[in-house]
MOPAC internal coordinates of N, CA, C and O (Angstrom, degrees):
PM7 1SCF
backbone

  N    0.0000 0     0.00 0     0.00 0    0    0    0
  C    1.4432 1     0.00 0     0.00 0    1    0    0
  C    1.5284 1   109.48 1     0.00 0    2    1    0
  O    1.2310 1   124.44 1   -26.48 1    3    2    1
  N    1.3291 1   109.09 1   153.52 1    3    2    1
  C    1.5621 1   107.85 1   174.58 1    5    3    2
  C    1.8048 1   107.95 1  -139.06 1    6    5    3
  O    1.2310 1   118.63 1    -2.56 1    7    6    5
  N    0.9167 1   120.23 1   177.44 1    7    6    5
  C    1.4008 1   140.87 1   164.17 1    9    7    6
  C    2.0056 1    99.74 1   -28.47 1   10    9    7
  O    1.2310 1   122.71 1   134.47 1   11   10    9
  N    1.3053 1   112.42 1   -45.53 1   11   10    9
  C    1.4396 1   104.01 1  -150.25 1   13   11   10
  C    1.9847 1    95.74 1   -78.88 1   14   13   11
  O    1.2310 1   135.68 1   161.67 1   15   14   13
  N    1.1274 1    87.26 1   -18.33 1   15   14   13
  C    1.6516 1    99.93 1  -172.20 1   17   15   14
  C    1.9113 1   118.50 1   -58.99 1   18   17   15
  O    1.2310 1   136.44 1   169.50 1   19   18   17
  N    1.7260 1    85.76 1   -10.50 1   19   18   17
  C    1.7568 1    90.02 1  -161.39 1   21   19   18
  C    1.2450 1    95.77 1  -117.89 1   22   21   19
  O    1.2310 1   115.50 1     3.41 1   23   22   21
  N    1.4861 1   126.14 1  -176.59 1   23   22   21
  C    1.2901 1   146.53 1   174.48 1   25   23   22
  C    1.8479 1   104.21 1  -163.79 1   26   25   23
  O    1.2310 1   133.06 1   -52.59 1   27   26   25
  N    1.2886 1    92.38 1   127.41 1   27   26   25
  C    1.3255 1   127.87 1  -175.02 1   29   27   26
  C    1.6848 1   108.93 1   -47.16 1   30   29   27
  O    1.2310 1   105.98 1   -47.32 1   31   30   29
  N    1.0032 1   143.63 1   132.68 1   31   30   29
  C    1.7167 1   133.49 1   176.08 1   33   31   30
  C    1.5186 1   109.28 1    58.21 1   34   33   31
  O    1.2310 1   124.20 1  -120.20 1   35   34   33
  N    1.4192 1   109.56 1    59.80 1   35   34   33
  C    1.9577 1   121.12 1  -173.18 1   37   35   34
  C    1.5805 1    77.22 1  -156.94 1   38   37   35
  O    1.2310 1   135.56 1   -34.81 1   39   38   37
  N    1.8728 1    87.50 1   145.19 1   39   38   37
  C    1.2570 1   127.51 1   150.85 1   41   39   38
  C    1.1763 1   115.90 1   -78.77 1   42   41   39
  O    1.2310 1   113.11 1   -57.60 1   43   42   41
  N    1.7631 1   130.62 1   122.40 1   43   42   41
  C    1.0494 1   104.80 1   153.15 1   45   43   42
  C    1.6867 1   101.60 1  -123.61 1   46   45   43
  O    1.2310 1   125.90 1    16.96 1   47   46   45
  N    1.2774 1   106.27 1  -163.04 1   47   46   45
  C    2.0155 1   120.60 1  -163.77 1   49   47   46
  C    1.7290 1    72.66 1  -142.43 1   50   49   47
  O    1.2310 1   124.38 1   -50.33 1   51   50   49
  N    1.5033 1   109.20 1   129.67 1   51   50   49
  C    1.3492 1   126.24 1   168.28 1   53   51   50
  C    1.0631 1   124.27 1  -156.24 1   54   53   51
  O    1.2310 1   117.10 1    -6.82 1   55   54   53
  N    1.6938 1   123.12 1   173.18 1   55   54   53
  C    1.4389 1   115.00 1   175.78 1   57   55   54
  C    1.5005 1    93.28 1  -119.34 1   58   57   55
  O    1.2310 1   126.77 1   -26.06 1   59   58   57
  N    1.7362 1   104.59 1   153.94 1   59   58   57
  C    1.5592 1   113.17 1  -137.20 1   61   59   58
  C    1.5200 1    82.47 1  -151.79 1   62   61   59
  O    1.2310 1   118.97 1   -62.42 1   63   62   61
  N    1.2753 1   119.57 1   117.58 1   63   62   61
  C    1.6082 1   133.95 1   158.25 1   65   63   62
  C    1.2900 1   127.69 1   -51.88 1   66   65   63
  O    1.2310 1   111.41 1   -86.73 1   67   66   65
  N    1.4422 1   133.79 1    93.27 1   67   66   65
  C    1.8582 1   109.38 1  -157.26 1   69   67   66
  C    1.1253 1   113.12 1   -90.24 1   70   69   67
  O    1.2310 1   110.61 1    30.31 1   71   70   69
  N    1.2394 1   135.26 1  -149.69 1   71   70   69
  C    1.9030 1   134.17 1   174.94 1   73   71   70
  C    1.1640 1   113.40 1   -62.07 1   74   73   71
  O    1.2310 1   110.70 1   134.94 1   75   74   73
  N    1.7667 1   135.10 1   -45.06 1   75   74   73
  C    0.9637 1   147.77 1   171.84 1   77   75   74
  C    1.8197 1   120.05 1   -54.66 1   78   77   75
  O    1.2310 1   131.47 1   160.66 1   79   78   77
  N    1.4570 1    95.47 1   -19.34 1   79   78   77
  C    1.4872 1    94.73 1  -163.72 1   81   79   78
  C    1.7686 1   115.97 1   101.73 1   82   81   79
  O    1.2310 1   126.97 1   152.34 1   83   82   81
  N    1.1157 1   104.19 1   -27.66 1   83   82   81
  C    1.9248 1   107.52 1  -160.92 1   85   83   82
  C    2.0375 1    94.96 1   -62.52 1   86   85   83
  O    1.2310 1   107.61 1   -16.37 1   87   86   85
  N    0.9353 1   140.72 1   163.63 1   87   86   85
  C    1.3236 1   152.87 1   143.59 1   89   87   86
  C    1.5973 1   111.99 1   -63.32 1   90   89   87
  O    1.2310 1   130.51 1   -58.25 1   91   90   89
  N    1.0744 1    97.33 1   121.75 1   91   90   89
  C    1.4636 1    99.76 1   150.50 1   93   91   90
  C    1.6326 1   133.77 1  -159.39 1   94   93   91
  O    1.2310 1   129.85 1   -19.63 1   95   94   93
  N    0.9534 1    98.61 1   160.37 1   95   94   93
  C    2.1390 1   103.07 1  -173.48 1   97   95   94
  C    1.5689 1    91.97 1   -47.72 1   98   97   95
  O    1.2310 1   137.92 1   -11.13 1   99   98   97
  N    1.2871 1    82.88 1   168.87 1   99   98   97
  C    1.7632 1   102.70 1   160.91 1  101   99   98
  C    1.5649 1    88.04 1   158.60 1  102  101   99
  O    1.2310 1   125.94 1   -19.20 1  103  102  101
  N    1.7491 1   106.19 1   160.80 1  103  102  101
  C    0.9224 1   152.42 1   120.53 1  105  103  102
  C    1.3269 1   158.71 1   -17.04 1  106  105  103
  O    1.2310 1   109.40 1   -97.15 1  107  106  105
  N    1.0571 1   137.48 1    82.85 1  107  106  105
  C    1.4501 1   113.80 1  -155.96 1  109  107  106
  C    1.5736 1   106.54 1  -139.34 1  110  109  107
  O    1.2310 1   118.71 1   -13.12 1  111  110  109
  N    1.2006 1   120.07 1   166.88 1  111  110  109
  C    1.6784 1   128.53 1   166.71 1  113  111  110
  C    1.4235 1    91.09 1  -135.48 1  114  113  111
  O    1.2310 1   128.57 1   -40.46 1  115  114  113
  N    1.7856 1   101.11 1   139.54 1  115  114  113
  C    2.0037 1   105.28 1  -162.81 1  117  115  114
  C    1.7419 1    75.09 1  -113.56 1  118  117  115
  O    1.2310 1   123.05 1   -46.81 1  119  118  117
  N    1.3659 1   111.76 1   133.19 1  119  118  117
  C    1.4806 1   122.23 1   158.68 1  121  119  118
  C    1.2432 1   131.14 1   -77.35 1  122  121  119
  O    1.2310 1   127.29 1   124.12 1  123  122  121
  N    1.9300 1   103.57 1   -55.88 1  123  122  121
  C    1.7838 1   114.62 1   167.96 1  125  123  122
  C    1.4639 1    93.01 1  -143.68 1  126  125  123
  O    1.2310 1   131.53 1   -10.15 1  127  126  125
  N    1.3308 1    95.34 1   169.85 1  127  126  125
  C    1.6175 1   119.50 1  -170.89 1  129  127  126
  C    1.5293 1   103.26 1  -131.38 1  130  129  127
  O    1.2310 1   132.29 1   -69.90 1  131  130  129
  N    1.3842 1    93.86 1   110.10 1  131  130  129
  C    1.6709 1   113.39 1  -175.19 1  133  131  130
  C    1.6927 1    90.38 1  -103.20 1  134  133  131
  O    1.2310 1   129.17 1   -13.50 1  135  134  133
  N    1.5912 1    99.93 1   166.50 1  135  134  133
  C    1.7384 1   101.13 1  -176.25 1  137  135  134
  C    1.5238 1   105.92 1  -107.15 1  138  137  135
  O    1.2310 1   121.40 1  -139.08 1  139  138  137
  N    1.6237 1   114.93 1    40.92 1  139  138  137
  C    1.9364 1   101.69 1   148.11 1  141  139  138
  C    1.5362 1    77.10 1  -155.00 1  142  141  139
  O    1.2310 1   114.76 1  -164.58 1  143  142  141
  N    1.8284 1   127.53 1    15.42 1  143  142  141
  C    1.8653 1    89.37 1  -176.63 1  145  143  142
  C    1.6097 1    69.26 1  -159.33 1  146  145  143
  O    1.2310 1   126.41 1     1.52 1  147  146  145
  N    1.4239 1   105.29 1  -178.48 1  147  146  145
  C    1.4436 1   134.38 1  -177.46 1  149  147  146
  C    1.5389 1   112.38 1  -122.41 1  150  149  147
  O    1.2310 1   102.71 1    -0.08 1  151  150  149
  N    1.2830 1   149.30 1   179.92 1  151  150  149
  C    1.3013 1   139.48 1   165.46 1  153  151  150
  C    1.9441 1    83.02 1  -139.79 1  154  153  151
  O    1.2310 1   125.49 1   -49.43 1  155  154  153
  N    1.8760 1   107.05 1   130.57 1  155  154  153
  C    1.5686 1    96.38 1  -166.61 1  157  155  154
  C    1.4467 1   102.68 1  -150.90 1  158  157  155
  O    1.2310 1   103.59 1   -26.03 1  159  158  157
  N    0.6488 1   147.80 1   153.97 1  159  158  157
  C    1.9534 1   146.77 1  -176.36 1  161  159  158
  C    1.6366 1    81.56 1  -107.76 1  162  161  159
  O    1.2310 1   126.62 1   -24.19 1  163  162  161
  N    1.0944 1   104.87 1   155.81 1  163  162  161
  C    1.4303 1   137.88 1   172.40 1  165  163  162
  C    1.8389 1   100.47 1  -119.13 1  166  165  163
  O    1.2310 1   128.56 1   -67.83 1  167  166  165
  N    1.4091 1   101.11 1   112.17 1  167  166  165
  C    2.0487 1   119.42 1  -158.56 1  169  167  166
  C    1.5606 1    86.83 1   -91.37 1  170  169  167
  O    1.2310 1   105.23 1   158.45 1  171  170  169
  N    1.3606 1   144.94 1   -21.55 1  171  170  169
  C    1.2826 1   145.36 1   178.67 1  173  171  170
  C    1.6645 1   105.30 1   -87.75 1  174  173  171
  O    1.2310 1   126.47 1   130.92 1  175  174  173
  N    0.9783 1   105.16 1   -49.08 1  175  174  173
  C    1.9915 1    94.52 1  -172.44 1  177  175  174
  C    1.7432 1   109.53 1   -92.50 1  178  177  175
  O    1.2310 1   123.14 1    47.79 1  179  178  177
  N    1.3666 1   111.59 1  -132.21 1  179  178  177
  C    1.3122 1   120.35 1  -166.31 1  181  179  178
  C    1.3509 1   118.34 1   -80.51 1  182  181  179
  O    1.2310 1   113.83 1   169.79 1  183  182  181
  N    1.4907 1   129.29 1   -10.21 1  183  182  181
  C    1.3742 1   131.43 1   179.48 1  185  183  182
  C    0.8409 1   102.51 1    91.24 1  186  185  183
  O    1.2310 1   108.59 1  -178.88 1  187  186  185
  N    1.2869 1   138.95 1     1.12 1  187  186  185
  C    1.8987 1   120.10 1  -164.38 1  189  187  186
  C    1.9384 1    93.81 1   -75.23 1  190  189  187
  O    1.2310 1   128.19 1   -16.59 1  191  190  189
  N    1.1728 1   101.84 1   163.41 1  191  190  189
  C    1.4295 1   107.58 1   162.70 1  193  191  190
  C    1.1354 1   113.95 1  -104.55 1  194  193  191
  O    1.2310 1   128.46 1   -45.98 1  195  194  193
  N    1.6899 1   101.31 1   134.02 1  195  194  193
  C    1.4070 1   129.46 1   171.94 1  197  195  194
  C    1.5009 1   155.09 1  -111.91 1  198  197  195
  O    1.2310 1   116.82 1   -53.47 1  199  198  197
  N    1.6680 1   123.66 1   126.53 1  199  198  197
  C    1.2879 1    83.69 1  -167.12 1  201  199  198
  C    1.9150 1   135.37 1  -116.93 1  202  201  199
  O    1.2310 1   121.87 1   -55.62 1  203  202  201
  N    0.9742 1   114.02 1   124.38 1  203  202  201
  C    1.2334 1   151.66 1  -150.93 1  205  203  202
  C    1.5973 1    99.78 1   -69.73 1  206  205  203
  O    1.2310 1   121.38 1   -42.95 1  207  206  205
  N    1.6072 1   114.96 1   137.05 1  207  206  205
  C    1.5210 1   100.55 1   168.35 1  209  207  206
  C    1.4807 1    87.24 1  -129.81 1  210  209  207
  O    1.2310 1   128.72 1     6.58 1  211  210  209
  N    1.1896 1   100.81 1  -173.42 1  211  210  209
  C    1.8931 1   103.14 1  -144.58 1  213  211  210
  C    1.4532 1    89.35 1  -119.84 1  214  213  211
  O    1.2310 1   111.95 1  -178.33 1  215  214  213
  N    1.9582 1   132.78 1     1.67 1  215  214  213
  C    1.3908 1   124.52 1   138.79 1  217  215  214
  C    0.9761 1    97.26 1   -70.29 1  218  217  215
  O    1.2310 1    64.07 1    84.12 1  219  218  217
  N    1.4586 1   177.19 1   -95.88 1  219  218  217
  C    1.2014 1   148.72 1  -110.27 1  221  219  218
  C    1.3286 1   127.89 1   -76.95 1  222  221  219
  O    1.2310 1   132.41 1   154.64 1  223  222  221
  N    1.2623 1    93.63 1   -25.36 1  223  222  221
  C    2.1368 1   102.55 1   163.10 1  225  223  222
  C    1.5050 1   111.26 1   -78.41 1  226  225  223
  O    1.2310 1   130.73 1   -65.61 1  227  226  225
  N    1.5337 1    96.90 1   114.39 1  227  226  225
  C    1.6249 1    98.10 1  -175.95 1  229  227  226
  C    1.2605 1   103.33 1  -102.45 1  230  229  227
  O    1.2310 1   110.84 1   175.14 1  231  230  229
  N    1.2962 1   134.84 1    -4.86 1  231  230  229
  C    1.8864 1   134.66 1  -174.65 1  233  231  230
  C    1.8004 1    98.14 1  -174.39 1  234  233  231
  O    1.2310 1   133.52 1   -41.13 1  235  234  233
  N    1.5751 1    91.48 1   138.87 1  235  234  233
  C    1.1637 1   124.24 1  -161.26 1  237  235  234
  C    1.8029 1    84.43 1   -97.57 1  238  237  235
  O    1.2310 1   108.47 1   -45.59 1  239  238  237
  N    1.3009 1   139.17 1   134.41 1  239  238  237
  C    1.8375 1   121.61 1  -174.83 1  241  239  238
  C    1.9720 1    90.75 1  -115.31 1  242  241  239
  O    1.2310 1   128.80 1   121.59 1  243  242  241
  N    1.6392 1   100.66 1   -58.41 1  243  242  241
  C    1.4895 1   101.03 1   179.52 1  245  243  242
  C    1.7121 1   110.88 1  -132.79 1  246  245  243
  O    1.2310 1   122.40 1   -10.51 1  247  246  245
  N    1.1857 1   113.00 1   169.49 1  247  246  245
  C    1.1470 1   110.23 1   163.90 1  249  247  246
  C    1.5776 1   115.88 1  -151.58 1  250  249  247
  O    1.2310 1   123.60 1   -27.27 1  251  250  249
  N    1.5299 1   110.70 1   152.73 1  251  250  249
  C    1.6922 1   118.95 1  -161.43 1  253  251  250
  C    1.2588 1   119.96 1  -146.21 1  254  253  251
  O    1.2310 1   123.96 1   -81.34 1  255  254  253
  N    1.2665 1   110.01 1    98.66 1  255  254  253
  C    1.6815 1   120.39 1  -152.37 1  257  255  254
  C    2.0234 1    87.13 1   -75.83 1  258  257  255
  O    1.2310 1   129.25 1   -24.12 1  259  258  257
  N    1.5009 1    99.77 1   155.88 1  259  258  257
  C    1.5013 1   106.79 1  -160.83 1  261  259  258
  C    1.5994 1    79.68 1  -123.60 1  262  261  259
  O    1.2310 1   126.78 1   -51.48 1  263  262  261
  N    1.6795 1   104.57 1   128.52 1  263  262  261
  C    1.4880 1   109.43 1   162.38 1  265  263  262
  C    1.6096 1   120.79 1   -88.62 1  266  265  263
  O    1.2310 1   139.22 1   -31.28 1  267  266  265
  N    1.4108 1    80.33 1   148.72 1  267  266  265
  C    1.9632 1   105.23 1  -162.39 1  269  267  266
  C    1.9317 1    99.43 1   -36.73 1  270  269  267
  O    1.2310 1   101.60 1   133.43 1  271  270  269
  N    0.7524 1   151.16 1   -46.57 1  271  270  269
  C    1.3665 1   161.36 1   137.15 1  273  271  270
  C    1.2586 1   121.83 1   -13.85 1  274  273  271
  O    1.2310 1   122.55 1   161.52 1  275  274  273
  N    1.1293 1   112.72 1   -18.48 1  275  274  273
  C    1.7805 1   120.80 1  -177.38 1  277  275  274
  C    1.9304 1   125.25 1  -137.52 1  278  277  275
  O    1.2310 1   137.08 1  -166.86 1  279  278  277
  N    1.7621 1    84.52 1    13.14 1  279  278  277
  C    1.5320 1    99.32 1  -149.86 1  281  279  278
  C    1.9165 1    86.86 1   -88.05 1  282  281  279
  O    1.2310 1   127.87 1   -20.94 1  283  282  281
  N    1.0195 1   102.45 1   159.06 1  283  282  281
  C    1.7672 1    97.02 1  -177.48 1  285  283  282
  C    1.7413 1    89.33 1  -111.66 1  286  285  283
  O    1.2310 1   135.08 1   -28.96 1  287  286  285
  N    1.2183 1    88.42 1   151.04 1  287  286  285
  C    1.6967 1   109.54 1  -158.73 1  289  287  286
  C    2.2136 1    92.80 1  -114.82 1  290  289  287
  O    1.2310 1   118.96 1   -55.49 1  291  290  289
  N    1.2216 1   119.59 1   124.51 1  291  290  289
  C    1.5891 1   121.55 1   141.66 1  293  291  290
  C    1.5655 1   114.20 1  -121.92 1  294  293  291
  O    1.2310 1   116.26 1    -7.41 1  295  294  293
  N    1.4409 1   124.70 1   172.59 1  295  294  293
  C    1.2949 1   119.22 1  -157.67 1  297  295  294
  C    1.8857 1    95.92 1   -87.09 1  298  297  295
  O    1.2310 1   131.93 1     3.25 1  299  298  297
  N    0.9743 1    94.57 1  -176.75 1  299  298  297
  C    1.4641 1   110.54 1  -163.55 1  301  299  298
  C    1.5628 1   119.81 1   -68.00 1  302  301  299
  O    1.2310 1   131.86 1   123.60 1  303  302  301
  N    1.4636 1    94.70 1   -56.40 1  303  302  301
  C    1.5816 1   115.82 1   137.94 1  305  303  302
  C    1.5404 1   128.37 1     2.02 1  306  305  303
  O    1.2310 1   130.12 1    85.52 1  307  306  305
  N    1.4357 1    98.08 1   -94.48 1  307  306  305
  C    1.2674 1   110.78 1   177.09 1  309  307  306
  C    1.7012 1   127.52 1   -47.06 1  310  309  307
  O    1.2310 1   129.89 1   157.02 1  311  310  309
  N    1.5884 1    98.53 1   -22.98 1  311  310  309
  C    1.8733 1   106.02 1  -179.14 1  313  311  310
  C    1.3291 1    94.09 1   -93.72 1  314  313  311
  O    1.2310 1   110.24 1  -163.17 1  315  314  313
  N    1.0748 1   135.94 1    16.83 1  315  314  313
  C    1.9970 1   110.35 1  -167.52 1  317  315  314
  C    1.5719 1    83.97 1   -93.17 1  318  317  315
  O    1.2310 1   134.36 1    -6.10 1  319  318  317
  N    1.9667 1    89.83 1   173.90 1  319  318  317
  C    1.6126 1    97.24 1  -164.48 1  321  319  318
  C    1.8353 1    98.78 1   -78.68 1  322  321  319
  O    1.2310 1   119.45 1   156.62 1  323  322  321
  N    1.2827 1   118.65 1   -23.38 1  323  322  321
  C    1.3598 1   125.51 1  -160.77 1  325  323  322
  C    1.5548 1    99.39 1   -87.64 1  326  325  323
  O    1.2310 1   116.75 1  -163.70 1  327  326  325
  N    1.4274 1   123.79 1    16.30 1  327  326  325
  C    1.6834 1   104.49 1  -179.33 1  329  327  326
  C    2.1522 1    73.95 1  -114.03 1  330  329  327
  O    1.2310 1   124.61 1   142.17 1  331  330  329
  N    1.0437 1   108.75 1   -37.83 1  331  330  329
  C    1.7835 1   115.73 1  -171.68 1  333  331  330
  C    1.5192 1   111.27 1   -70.71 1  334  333  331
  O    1.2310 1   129.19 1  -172.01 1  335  334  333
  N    1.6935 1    99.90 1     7.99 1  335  334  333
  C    1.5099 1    94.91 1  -167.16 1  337  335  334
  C    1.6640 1   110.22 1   -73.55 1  338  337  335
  O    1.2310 1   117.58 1   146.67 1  339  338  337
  N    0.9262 1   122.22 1   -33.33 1  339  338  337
  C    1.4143 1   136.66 1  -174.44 1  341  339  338
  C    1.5816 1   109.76 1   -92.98 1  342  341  339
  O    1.2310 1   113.29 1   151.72 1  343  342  341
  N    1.2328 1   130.29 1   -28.28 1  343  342  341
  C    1.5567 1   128.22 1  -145.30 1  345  343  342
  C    1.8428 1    94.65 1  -121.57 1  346  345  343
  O    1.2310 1   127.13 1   -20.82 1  347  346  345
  N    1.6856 1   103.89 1   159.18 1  347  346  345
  C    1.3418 1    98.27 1   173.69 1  349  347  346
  C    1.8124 1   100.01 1  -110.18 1  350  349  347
  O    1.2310 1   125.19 1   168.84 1  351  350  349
  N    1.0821 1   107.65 1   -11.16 1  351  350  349
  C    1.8352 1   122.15 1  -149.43 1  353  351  350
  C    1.6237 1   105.48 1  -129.84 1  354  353  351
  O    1.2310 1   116.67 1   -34.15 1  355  354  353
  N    1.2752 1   123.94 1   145.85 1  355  354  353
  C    1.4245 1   110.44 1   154.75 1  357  355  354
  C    1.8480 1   108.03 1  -164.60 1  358  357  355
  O    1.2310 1   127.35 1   -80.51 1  359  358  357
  N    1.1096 1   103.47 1    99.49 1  359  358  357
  C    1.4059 1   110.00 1   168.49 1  361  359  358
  C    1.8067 1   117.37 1   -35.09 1  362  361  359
  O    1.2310 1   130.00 1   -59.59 1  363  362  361
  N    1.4739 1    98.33 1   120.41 1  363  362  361
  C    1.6925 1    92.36 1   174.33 1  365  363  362
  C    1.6505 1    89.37 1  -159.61 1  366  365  363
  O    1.2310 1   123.44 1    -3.95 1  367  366  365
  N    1.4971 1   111.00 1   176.05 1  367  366  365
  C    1.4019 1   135.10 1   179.58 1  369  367  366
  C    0.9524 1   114.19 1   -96.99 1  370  369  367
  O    1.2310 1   103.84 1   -58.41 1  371  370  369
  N    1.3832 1   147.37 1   121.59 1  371  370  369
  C    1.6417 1   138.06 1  -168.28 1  373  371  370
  C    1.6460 1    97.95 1   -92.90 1  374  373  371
  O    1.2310 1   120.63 1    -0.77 1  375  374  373
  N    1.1468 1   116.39 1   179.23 1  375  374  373
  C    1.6071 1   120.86 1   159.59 1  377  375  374
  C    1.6158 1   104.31 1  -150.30 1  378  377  375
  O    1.2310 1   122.69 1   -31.71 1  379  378  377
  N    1.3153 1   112.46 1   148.29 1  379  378  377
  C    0.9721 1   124.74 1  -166.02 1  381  379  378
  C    1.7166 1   112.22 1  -142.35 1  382  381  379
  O    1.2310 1   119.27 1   -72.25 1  383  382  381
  N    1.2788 1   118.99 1   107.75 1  383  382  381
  C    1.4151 1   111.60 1  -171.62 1  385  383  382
  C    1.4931 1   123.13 1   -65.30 1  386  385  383
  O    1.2310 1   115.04 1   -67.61 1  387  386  385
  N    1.2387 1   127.01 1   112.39 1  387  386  385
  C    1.7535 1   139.75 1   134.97 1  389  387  386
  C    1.7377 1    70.16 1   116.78 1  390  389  387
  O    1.2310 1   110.68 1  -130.14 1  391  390  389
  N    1.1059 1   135.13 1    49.86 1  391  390  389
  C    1.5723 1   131.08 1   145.78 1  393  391  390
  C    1.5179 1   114.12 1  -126.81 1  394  393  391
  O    1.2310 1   123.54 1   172.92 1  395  394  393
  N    1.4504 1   110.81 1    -7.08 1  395  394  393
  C    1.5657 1    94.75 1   163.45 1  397  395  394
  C    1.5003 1   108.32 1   101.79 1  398  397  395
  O    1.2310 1   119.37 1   156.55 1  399  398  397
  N    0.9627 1   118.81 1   -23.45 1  399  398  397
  C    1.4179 1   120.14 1  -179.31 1  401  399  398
  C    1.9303 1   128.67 1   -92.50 1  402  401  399
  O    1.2310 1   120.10 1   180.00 1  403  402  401

């Protein structure tokens, strides 16, 4: 997989390479699209944001474009490649307009 495969503020359902190597499903919401990694919440586990390189996505299963109205918003900041340069993980609060969160 590469960069061209994704779109920025989409759900997708994928299969995801873990530390071990094993495959597995997951979930995801893609925030920004950097050119060797992704920055992505995982919509099945804890929310933390994560960051993702686009060899480890071996199959794309579905995908679900999120309207501007429901899209969860963090500052600009937080997605650049130079705050992700060091970290794989980063706990934060999403917000999402007229859903409450």
């Amino acid at each position: 997989m590469n960069k061209s495969s994704f779109k920025e503020n989409t759900r997708y359902s994928i299969t995801l390479k873990d530390e071990s190597g094993k495959l597995r499903p997951a979930n995801i919401y893609v925030y920004k699209l950097h050119d060797e990694f992704m920055i992505a919440r995982f919509t099945d586990k804890s929310g933390m944001l994560n960051k993702i390189a686009y060899g480890d996505i071996i199959k794309i299963v579905k995908t679900v474009a999120v309207d501007p109205e429901a899209r969860f918003m963090l500052p600009a900041d937080m997605l650049s490649a130079k705050t992700w340069q060091n970290r794989s993980s980063m706990q934060t609060y999403s917000s999402s307009p007229g859903i409450g969160k």
